[in-house]
C-alpha positions as protocol buffer text, in pm:
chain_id: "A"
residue {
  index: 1
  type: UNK
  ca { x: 1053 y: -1095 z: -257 }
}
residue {
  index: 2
  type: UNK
  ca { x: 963 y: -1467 z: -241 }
}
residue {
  index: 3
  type: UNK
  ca { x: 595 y: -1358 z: -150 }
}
residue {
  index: 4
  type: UNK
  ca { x: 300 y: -1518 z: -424 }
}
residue {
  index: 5
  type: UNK
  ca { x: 121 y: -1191 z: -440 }
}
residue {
  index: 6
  type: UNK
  ca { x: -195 y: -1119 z: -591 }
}
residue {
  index: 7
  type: UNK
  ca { x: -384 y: -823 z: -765 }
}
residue {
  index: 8
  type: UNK
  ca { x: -743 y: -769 z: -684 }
}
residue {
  index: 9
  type: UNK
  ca { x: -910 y: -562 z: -922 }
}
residue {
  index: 10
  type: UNK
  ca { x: -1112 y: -505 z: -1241 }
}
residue {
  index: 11
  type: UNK
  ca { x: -1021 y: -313 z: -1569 }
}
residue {
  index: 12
  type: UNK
  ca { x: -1254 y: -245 z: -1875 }
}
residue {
  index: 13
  type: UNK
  ca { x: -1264 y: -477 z: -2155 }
}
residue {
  index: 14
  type: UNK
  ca { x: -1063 y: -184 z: -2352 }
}
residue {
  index: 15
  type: UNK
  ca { x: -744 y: -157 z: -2439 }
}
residue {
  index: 16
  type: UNK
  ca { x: -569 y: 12 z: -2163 }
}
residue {
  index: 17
  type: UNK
  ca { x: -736 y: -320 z: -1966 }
}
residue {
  index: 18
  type: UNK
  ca { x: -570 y: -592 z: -2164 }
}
residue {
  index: 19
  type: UNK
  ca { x: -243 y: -384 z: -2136 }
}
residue {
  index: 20
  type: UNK
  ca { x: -257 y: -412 z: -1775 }
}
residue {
  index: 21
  type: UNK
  ca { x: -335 y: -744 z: -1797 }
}
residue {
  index: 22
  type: UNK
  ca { x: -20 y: -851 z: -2029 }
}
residue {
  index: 23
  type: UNK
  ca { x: 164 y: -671 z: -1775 }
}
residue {
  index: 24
  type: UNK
  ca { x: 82 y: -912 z: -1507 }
}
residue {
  index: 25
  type: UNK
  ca { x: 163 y: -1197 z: -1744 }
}
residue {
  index: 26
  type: UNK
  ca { x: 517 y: -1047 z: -1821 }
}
residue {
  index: 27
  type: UNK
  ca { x: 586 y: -1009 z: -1473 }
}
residue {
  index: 28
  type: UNK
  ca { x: 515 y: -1393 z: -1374 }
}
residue {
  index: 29
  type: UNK
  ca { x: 179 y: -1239 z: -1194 }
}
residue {
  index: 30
  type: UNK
  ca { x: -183 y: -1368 z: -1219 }
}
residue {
  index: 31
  type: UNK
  ca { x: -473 y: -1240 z: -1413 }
}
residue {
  index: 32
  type: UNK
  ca { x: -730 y: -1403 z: -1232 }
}
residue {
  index: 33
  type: UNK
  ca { x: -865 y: -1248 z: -973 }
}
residue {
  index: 34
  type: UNK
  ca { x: -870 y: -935 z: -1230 }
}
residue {
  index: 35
  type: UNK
  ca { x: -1257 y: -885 z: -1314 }
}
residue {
  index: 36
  type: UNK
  ca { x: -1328 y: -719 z: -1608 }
}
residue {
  index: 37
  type: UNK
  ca { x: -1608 y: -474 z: -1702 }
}
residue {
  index: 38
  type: UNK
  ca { x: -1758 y: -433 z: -2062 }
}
residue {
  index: 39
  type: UNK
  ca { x: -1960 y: -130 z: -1926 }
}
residue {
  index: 40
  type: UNK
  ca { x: -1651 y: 97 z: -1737 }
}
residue {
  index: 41
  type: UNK
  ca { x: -1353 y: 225 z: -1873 }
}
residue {
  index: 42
  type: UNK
  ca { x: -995 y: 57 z: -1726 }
}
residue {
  index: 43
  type: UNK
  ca { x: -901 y: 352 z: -1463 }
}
residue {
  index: 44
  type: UNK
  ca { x: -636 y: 581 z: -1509 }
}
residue {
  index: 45
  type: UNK
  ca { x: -387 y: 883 z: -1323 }
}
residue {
  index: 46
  type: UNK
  ca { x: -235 y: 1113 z: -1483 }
}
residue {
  index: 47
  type: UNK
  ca { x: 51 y: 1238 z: -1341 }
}
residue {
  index: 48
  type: UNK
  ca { x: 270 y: 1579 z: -1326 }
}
residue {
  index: 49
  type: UNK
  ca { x: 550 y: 1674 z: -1111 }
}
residue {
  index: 50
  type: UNK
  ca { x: 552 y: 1998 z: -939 }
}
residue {
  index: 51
  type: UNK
  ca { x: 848 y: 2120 z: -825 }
}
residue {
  index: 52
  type: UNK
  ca { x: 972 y: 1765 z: -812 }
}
residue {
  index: 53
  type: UNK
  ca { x: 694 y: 1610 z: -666 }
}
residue {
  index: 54
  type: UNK
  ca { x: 370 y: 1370 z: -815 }
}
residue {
  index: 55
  type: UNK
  ca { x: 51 y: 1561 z: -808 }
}
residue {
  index: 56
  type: UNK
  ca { x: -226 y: 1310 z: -900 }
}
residue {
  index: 57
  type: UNK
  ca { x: -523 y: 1358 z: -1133 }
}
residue {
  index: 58
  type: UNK
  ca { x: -731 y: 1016 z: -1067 }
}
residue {
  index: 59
  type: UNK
  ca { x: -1022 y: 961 z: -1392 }
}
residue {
  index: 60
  type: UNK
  ca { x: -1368 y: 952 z: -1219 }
}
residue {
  index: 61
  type: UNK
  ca { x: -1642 y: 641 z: -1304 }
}
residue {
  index: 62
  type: UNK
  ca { x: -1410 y: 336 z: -1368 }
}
residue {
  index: 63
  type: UNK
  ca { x: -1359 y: 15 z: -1397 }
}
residue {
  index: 64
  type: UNK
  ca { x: -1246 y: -22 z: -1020 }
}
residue {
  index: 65
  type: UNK
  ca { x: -1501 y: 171 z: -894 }
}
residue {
  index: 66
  type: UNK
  ca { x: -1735 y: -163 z: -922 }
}
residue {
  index: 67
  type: UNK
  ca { x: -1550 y: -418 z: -760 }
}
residue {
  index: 68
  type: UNK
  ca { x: -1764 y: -734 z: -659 }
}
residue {
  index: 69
  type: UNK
  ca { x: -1720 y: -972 z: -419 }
}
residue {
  index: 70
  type: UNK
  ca { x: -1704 y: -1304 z: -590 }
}
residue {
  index: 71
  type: UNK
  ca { x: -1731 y: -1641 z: -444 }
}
residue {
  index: 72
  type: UNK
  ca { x: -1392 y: -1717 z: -548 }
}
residue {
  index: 73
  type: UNK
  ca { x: -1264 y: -1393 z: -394 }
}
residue {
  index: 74
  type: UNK
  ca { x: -1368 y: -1505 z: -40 }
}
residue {
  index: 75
  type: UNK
  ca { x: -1212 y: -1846 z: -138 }
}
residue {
  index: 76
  type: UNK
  ca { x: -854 y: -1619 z: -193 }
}
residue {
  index: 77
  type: UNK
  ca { x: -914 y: -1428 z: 127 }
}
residue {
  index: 78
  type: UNK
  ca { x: -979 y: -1685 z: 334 }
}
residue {
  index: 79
  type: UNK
  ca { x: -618 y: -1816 z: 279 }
}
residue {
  index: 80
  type: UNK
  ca { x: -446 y: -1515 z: 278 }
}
residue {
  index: 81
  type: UNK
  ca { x: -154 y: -1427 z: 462 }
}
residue {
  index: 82
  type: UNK
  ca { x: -155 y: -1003 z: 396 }
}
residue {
  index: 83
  type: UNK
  ca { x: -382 y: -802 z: 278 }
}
residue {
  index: 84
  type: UNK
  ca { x: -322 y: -423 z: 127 }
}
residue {
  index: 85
  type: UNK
  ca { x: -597 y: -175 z: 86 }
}
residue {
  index: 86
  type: UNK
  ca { x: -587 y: 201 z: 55 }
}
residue {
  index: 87
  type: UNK
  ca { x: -849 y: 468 z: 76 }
}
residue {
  index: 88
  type: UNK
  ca { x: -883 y: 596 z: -314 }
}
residue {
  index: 89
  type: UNK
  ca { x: -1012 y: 265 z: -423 }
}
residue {
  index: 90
  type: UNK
  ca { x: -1267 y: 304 z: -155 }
}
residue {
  index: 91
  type: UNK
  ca { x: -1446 y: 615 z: -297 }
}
residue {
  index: 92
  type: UNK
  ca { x: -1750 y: 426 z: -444 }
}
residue {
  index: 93
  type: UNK
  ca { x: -1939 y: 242 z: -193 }
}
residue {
  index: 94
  type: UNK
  ca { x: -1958 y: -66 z: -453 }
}
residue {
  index: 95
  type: UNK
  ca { x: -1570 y: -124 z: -412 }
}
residue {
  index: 96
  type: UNK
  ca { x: -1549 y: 7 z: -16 }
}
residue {
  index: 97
  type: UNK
  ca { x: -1808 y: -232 z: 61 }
}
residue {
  index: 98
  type: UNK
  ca { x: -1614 y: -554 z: -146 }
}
residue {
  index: 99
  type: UNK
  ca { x: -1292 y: -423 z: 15 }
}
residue {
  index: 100
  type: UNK
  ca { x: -1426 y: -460 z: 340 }
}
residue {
  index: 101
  type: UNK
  ca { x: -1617 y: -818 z: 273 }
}
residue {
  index: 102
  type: UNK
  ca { x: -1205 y: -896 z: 194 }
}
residue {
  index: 103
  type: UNK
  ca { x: -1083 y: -802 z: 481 }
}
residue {
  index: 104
  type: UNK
  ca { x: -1366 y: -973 z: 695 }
}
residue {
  index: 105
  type: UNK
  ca { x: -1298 y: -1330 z: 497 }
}
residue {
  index: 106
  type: UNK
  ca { x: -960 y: -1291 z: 559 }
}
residue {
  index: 107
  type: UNK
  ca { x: -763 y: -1553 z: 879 }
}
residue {
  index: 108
  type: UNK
  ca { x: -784 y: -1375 z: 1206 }
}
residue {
  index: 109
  type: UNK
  ca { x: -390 y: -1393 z: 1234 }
}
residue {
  index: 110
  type: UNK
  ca { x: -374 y: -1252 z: 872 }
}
residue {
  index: 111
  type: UNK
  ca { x: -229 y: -890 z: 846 }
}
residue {
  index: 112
  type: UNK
  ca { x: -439 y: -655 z: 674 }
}
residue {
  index: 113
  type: UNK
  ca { x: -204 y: -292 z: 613 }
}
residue {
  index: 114
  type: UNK
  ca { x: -398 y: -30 z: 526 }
}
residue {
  index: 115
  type: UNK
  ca { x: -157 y: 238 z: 314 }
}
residue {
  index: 116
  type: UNK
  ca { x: -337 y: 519 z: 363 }
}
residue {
  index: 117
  type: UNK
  ca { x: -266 y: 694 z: 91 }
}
residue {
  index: 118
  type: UNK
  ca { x: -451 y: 1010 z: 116 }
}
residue {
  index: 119
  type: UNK
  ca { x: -541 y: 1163 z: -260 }
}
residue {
  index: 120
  type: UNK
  ca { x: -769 y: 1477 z: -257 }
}
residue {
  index: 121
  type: UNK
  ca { x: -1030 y: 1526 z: -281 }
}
residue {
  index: 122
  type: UNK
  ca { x: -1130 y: 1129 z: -231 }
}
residue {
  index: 123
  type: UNK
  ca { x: -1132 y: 1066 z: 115 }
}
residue {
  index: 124
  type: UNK
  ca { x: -1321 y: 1191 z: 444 }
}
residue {
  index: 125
  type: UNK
  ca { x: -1274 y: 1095 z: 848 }
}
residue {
  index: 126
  type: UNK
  ca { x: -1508 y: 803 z: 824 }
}
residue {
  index: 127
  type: UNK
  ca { x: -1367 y: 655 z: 561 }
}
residue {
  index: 128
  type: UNK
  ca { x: -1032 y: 645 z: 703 }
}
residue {
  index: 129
  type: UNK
  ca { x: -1149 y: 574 z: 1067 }
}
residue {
  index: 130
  type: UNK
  ca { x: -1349 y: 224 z: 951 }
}
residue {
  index: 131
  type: UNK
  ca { x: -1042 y: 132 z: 763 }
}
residue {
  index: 132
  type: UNK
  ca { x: -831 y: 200 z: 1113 }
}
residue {
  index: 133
  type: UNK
  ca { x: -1113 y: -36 z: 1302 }
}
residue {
  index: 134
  type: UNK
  ca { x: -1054 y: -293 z: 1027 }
}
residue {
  index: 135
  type: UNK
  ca { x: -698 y: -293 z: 983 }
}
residue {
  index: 136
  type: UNK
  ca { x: -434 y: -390 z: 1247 }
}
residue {
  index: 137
  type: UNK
  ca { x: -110 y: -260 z: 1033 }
}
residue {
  index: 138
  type: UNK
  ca { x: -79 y: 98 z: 896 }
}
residue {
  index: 139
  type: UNK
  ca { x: 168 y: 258 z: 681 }
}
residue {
  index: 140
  type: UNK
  ca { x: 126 y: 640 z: 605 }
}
residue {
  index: 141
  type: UNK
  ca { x: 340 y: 961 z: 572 }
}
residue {
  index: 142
  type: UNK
  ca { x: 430 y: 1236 z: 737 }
}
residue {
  index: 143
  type: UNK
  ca { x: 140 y: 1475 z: 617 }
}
residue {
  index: 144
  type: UNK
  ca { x: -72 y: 1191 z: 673 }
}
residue {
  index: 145
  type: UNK
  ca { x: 27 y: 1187 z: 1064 }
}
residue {
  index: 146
  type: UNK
  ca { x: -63 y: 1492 z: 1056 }
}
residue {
  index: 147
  type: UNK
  ca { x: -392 y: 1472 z: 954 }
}
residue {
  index: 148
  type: UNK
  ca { x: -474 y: 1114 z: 1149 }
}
residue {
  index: 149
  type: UNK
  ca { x: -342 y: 1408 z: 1455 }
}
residue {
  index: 150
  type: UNK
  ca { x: -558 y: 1666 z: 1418 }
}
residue {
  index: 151
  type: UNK
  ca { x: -856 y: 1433 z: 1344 }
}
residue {
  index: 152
  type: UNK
  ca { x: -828 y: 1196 z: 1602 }
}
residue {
  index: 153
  type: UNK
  ca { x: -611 y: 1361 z: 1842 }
}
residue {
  index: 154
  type: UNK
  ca { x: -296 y: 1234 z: 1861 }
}
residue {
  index: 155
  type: UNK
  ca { x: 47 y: 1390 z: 1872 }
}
residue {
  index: 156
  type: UNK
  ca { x: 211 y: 1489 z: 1614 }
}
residue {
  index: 157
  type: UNK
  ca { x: 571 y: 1389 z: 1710 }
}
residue {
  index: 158
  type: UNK
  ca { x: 645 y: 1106 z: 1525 }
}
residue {
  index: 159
  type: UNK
  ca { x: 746 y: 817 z: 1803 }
}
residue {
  index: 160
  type: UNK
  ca { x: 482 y: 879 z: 2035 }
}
residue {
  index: 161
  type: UNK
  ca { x: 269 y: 895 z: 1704 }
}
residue {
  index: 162
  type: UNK
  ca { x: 341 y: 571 z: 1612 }
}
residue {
  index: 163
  type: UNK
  ca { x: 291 y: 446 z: 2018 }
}
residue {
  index: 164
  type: UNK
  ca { x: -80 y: 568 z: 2030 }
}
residue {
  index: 165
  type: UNK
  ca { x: -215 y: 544 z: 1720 }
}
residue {
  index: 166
  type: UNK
  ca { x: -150 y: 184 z: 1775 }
}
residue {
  index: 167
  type: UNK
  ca { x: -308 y: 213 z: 2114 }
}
residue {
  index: 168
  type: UNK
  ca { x: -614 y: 382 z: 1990 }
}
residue {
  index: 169
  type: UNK
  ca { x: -726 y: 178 z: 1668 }
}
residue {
  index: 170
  type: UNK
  ca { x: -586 y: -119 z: 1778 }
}
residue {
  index: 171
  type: UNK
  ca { x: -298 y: -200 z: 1574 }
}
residue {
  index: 172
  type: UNK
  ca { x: 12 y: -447 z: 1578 }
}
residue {
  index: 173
  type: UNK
  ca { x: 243 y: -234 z: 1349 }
}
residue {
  index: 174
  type: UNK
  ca { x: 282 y: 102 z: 1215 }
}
residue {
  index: 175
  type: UNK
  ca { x: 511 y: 214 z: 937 }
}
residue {
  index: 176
  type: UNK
  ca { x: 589 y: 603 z: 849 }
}
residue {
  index: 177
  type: UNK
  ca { x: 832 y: 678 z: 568 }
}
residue {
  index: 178
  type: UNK
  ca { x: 996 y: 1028 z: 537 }
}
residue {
  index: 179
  type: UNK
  ca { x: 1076 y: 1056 z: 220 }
}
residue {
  index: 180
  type: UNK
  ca { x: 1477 y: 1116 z: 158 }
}
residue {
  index: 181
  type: UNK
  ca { x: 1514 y: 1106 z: 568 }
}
residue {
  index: 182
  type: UNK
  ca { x: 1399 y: 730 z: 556 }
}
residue {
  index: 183
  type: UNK
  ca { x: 1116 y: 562 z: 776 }
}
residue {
  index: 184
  type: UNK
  ca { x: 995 y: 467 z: 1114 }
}
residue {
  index: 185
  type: UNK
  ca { x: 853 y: 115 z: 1171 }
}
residue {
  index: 186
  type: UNK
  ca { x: 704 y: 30 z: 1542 }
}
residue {
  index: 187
  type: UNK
  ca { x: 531 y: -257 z: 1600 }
}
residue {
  index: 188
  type: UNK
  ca { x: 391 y: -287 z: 1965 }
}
residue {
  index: 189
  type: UNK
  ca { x: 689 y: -121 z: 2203 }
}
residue {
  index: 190
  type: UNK
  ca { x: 957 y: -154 z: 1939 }
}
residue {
  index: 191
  type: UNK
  ca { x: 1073 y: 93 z: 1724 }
}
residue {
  index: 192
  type: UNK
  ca { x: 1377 y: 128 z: 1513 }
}
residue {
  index: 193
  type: UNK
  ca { x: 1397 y: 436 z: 1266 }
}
residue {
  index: 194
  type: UNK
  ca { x: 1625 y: 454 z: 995 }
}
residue {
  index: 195
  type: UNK
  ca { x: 1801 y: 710 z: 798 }
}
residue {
  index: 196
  type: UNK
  ca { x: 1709 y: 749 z: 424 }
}
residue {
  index: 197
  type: UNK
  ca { x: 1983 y: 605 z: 145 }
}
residue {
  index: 198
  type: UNK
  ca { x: 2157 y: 819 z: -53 }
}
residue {
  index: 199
  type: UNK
  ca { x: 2018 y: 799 z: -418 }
}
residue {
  index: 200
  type: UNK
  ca { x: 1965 y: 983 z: -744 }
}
residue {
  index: 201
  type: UNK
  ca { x: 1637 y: 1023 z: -806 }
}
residue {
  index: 202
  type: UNK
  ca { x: 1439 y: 924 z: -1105 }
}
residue {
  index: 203
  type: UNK
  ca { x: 1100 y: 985 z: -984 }
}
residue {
  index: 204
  type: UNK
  ca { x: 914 y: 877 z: -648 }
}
residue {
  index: 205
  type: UNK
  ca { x: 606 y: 737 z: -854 }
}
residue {
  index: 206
  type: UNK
  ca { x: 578 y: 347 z: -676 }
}
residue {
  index: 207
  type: UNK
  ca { x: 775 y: 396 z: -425 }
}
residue {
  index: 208
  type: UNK
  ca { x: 557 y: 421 z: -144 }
}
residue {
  index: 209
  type: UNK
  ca { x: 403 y: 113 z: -294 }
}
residue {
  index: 210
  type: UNK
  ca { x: 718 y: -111 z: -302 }
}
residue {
  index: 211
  type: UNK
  ca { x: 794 y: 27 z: 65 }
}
residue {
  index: 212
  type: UNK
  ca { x: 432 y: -180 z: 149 }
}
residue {
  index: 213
  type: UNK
  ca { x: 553 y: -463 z: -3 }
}
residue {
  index: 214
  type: UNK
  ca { x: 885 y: -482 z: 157 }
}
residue {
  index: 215
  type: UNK
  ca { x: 706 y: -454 z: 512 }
}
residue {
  index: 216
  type: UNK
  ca { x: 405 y: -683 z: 398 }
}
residue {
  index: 217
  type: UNK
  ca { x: 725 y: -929 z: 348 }
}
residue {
  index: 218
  type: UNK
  ca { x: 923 y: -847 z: 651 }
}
residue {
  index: 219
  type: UNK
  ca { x: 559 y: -875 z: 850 }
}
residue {
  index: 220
  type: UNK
  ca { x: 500 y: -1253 z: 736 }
}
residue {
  index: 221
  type: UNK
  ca { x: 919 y: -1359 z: 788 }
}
residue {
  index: 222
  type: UNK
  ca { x: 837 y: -1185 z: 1166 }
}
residue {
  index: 223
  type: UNK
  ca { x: 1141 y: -966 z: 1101 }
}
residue {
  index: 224
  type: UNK
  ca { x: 1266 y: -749 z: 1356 }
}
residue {
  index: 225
  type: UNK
  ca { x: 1179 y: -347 z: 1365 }
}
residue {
  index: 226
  type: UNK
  ca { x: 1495 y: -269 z: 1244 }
}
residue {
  index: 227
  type: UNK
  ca { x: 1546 y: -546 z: 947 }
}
residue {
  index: 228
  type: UNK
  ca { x: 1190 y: -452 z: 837 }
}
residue {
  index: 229
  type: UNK
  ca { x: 1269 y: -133 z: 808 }
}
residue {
  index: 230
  type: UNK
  ca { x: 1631 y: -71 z: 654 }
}
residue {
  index: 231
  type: UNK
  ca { x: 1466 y: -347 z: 415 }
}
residue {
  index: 232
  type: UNK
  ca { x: 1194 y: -145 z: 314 }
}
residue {
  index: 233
  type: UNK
  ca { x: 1416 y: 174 z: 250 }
}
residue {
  index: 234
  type: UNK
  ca { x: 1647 y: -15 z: 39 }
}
residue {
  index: 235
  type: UNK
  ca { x: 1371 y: -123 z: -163 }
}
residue {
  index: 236
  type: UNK
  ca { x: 1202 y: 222 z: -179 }
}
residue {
  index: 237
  type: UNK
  ca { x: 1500 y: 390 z: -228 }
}
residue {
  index: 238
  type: UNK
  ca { x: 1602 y: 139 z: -580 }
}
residue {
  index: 239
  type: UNK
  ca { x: 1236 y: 196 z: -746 }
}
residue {
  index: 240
  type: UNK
  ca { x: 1277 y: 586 z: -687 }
}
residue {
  index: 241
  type: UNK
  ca { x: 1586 y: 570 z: -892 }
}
residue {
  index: 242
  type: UNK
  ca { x: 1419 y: 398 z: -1155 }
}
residue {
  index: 243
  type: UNK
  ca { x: 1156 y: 579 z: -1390 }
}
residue {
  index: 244
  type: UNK
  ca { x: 846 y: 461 z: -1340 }
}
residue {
  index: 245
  type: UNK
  ca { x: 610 y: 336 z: -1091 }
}
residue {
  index: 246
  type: UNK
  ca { x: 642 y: -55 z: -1148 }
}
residue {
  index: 247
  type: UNK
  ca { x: 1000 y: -111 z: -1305 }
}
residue {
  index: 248
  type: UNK
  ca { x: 1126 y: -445 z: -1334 }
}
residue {
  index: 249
  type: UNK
  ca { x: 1367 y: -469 z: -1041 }
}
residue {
  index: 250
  type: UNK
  ca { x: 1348 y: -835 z: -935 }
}
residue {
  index: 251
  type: UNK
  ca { x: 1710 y: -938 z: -966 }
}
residue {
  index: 252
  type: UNK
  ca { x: 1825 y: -633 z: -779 }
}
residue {
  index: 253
  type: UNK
  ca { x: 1567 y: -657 z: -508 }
}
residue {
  index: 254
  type: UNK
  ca { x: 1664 y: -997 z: -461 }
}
residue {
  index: 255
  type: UNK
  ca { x: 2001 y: -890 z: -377 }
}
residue {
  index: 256
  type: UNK
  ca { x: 1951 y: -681 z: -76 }
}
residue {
  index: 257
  type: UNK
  ca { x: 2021 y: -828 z: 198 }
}
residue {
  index: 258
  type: UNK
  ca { x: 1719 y: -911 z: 448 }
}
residue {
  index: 259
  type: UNK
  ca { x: 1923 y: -746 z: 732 }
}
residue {
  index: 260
  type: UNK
  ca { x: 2124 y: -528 z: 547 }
}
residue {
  index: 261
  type: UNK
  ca { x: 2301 y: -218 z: 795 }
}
């Protein structure tokens, strides 16, 4: 998307790890702010669909789960326009506490999008709630509104949703996709939501993800509402008719328009 991103994390010095690290290589992406770990295993998910949709199995004790805060990962922070984090990699305190030493070296005009990203049974309220305070850009589901409702309470309805829980944590920008019916992206008073593209699906596995990236993007150009988020489904919607979660879909992500109707 014309963004230099970066992968923080740390894989075992296995061979699922050096896998994952080819990948980046193959994909023009950086191993270096990859640490690795001669006493973890590289992490893994196992995946199975159920009736049509992911149910995650997440391997307990990994690599990940002992992320360190390096000097040279303050030096990357520090210059860092966005900054992605998610609750799962937060379930050992080692890797919550280095995620939020990120977030705090990080520019105060950087934006820091927390995907919430809810996988049971690895999360809780406070968890998610220091992640709100630390954030200033969320992007979640509906089932996840629900449950940021009913724990902080806030409606459920999805506009004045996105209104308050901006009001209460906060936060500049708030993204909610809806699956096949498409998103809602409000940042501040604006909101534009967006019907869902028509697509055959391949599986949903990345999606989510490449939706992040696409507003991450739109968030740094200062799109409009509206561009950010017909971007965003277009991108969604072209890895979910791919198999996979990471296919290689540069070219034809390159060719969506930025404002495409």
């Amino acid at each position: 998307m014309g963004l230099n991103g970066v992968v923080l994390s740390r894989v075992g010095t296995d061979e699922l790890g050096e896998e994952f690290v080819q990948y980046l290589s193959r994909h023009g992406l950086s191993d270096q702010y990859v640490q690795r770990d001669a006493e973890h295993a590289t992490g893994q998910v196992r995946v199975e669909f159920v009736d049509g949709d992911p149910q995650y199995t997440f391997v307990d004790d990994v690599a990940w789960d002992y992320l360190e805060f390096l000097p040279e990962t303050a030096v990357l922070c520090a210059k860092a326009s966005v900054l992605c984090f998610g609750t799962l990699a937060q379930r050992s305190r080692a890797s919550q506490l280095m995620i939020y030493d990120c977030l705090r070296a990080a520019p105060s005009d950087a934006w820091k999008i927390y995907d919430i990203n809810l996988r049971p049974p690895w999360f809780n309220k406070s968890t998610i709630e220091s992640s709100l305070q630390l954030a200033n850009a969320l992007k979640l589901n509906e089932d996840e509104v629900v449950y940021l409702a009913e724990n902080f309470g806030l409606p459920t309805e999805l506009e004045p949703f996105a209104a308050e829980v901006q009001q209460f944590f906060g936060l500049k920008a708030v993204c909610i996709t809806l699956g096949g019916d498409g998103c809602l992206v409000a940042r501040g008073d604006e909101q534009s939501r967006q019907p869902g593209i028509p697509i055959k699906i391949a599986d949903t596995v990345g999606a989510g993800d490449s939706f992040t990236a696409a507003i991450a993007h739109g968030l740094v150009q200062q799109k409009s509402v509206a561009e950010m988020a017909r971007f965003a489904n277009h991108v969604a919607a072209l890895v979910a008719s791919h198999a996979g979660a990471m296919p290689d879909l540069r070219v034809e992500i390159a060719k969506i328009p930025q404002n495409s109707a």
